[in-house]
Each structure stands twice: as C-alpha cells, then as structure tokens.
C-alpha positions, 0 to 999 in steps of 0.5 A: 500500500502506498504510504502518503510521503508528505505526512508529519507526525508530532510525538510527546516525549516524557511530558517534553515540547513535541518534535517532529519526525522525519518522513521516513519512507524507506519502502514506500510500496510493494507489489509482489516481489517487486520492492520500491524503495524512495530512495531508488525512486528520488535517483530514478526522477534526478536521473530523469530530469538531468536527462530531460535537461541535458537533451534540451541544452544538446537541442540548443547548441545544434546536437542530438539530444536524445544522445542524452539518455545515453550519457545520462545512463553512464552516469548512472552507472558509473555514478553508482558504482564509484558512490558505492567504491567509495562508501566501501573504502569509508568503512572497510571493516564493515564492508568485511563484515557483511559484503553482500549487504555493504555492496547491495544495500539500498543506502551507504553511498558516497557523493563525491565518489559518484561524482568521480564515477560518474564523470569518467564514464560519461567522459568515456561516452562522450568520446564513442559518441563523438561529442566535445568534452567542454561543449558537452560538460556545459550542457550537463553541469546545471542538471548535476545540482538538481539532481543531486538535490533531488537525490537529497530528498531521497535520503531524507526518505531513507533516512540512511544517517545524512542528518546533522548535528543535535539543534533546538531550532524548530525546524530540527527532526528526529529520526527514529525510524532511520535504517542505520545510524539514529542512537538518540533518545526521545525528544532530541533533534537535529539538523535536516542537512538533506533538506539544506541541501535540496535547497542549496543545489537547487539555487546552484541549479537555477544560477547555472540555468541563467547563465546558460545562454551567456557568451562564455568559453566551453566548459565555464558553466562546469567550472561554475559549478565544481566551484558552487556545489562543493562550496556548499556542501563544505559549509553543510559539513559544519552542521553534519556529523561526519568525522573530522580527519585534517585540520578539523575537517571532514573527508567531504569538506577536503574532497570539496576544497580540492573540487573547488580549487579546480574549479577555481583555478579553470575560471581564472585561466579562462577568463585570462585567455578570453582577455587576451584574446579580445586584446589581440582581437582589439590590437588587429583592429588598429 
C-alpha cells in the first residue's frame, strides 16, 4: 500500500515540547516481489530530469539530444558504482563484515565518489559518441545540482544517517525510524542537512540555468559549478556529523576544497585567455 510521503507526525516525549519526525519512507510500496524503495525512486526522477535537461541544452547548441539518455545512463552507472567504491573504502571493516549487504544495500553511498564515477564514464561516452568534452560538460553541469538535490530528498526518505548535528531550532527532526545510524533518545533533534541541501543545489541549479545562454568559453558553466556545489556542501559539513580527519575537517569538506580549487583555478585561466584574446582581437583592429 502506498504510504502518503508528505505526512508529519508530532510525538510527546516524557511530558517534553513535541518534535517532529522525519518522513521516513524507506519502502514506500510493494507489489509482489517487486520492492520500491524512495530512495531508488528520488535517483530514478534526478536521473530523469538531468536527462530531460541535458537533451534540451544538446537541442540548443545544434546536437542530438536524445544522445542524452545515453550519457545520462553512464552516469548512472558509473555514478553508482564509484558512490558505492567509495562508501566501501569509508568503512572497510564493515564492508568485511557483511559484503553482500555493504555492496547491495539500498543506502551507504558516497557523493563525491559518484561524482568521480560518474564523470569518467560519461567522459568515456562522450568520446564513442563523438561529442566535445567542454561543449558537452556545459550542457550537463546545471542538471548535476538538481539532481543531486533531488537525490537529497531521497535520503531524507531513507533516512540512511545524512542528518546533522543535535539543534533546538524548530525546524530540527528526529529520526527514529532511520535504517542505520539514529542512537538518540526521545525528544532530541537535529539538523535536516538533506533538506539544506535540496535547497542549496537547487539555487546552484537555477544560477547555472541563467547563465546558460551567456557568451562564455566551453566548459565555464562546469567550472561554475565544481566551484558552487562543493562550496556548499563544505559549509553543510559544519552542521553534519561526519568525522573530522585534517585540520578539523571532514573527508567531504577536503574532497570539496580540492573540487573547488579546480574549479577555481579553470575560471581564472579562462577568463585570462578570453582577455587576451579580445586584446589581440582589439590590437588587429588598429
């Protein structure tokens, strides 16, 4: 039976001020052997609308759009395993533990490690297909924060231990329905960084759709966003619980720092190399 996904619940905990749960719907319906999982449906509609997007932008720079689906289903596959490698590789004692349920589990995946996968596999499609990386890349780049907002909400249903830390602001959740992770008692809450998330990519997402149509160097809306997405799951890090490693910060937030400096870095260098050229542009003029 499909359960209602937008249903929130108030519980009273010990005569304390109620809290309220996360809507938490790891299943959220079965029919016969076959098992929906919101997770697995919130990446089938991220993997979807980046198909959708990616096609339209192909549409408009004179390419095949439907070649869209093609890279969208690398992604896909490459995304997943490189997400699950690197969520392996983050908890190996685990993983040695139960391999069969660290690999084919319906949670535990890592982002960046998607990211990476991900980009390697449609790097490998885009030169089959014979298609320009930068030009290509740009077509993508603004369907990377949608979808991983969109992603993000899936693991709210899930509840697979993507929340922060404890907080008294009110709009704090509990989890304790979660599949894995939530040892709190009752009434304490914590912050929802999914649902930061969602929102922050999908800001990122609507910058990118805006520039879109700007005269700019291939490859400069990718750049754009390796700068803006990790800089803000750098700042989400603060308020999650992961692990802090080096200099008191996160595997993401390092991950994140070097995403960003590359990003930085490819602006920089491209905007130095349009200057020049409008200069020379302008010296041949005279």
């Amino acid at each position: 039976m499909l359960v209602h996904l937008v249903s929130r619940r108030r519980l009273d905990c010990r005569g304390a001020v109620g809290y309220d749960l996360a809507p938490m719907y790891p299943v959220l319906f079965r029919i016969g052997p076959l098992t929906i999982y919101g997770y697995g449906l919130m990446m089938a509609i991220a993997f979807l609308a980046a198909a959708y997007l990616t096609g339209k932008e192909l549409d408009r720079k004179g390419f095949n759009g439907e070649l869209a689906s093609t890279l969208v289903l690398w992604a896909a596959v490459g995304g997943l395993i490189g997400a699950r490698l690197l969520a392996i590789l983050g908890d190996l004692e685990g993983f040695l533990a139960n391999p069969l349920q660290s690999i084919f589990s319906g949670s535990g995946f890592v982002f960046y490690g998607g990211l990476i996968g991900g980009l390697v596999a449609v790097s490998w499609s885009m030169r089959r297909l014979h298609l320009p990386w930068a030009l290509t890349v740009d077509c993508i780049a603004p369907a990377l924060p949608l979808g991983h907002g969109i992603g993000r909400i899936g693991c709210l249903l899930a509840g697979d231990g993507d929340w922060g830390k404890e907080t008294t602001l009110p709009w704090g959740m509990a989890y304790p329905n979660a599949i894995i992770g939530w040892h709190y008692p009752p009434g304490v809450r914590v912050h929802p960084t999914p649902i930061y998330e969602f929102l922050v990519y999908t800001l990122i997402f609507a910058l990118l759709w805006s520039m879109r149509k700007r005269p700019q160097p291939n490859g400069t809306l990718f750049w754009w966003y390796l700068l803006l997405a990790p800089a803000a799951r750098f700042l989400v890090e603060f308020v999650r619980i992961n692990p802090r490693i080096l200099f008191g910060l996160t595997e993401a937030q390092l991950t994140s720092v070097a995403l960003m400096s590359i990003g930085a870095w490819k602006l920089l260098t491209a905007r130095g190399l349009q200057m020049t050229a409008t200069a020379s542009a302008n010296a041949s003029k005279q």
